[in-house]
C-alpha positions, -999 to +999 in steps of 0.1 A: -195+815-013-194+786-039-221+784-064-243+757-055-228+729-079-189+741-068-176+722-041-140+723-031-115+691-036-087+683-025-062+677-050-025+676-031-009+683+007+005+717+005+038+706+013+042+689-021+042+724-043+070+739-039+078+779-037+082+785-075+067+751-088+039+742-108+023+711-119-005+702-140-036+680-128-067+667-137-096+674-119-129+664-132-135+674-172-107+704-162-070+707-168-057+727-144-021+744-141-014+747-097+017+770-092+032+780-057+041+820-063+055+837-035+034+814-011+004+817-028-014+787-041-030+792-074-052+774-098-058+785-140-071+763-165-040+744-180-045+761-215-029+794-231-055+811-247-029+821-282-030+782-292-043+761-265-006+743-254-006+736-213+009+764-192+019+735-173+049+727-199+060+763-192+081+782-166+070+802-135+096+828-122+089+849-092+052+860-103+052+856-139+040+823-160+052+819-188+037+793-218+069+775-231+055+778-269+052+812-276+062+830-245+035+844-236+033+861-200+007+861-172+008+872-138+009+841-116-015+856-087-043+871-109-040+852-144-037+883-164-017+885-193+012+908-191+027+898-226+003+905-245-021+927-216-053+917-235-056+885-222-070+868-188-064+829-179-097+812-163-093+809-126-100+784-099-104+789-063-081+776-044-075+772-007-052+752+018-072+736+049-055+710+074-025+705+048-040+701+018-039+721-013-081+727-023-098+735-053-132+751-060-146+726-088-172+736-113-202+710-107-214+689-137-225+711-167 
């Protein structure tokens, strides 16, 4: 159940994302990296946590992201990192309702 200042928003139809895609978007005060793994729609916060460049710019293959700068490596359907293992990307929500790709969005800090 969403915190009570998280509400969901759409942000694209479904069918625009691609198998093996992402994009980057802005929704709100967020950067967010969307990626289509396997069929499964996905939502991090657009930022590697080594130096801060957009996952966006980088490459998704099969399940793994990887940030174009330093190569770093996450698993595309829980965030964590798998190169280095010590890491964990901040996660959105996300759902697909009546076509359209959903995100849960953080309320107003």
């Amino acid at each position: 159940m969403p915190a009570r200042d998280e509400t969901w928003q759409v942000v694209m139809p479904a069918d625009d994302l691609w198998e093996g895609e992402l994009t980057g978007i802005r929704l709100g005060a967020n950067n967010i990296v969307l990626l289509n793994a396997g069929g499964e729609i996905r939502a991090f916060e657009d930022r590697c946590p080594h130096l801060g460049f957009q996952l966006s710019q980088g490459d998704l293959d099969g399940c793994t992201l990887t940030c174009a700068n330093h190569q770093w490596e996450f698993d595309a359907l829980t965030g964590q990192g798998t190169n280095p293992g010590n890491c964990q990307l901040a996660v959105f929500g996300t759902r697909v309702r009546a076509g359209q790709i959903e995100i849960l969005a953080p309320g107003p800090e």
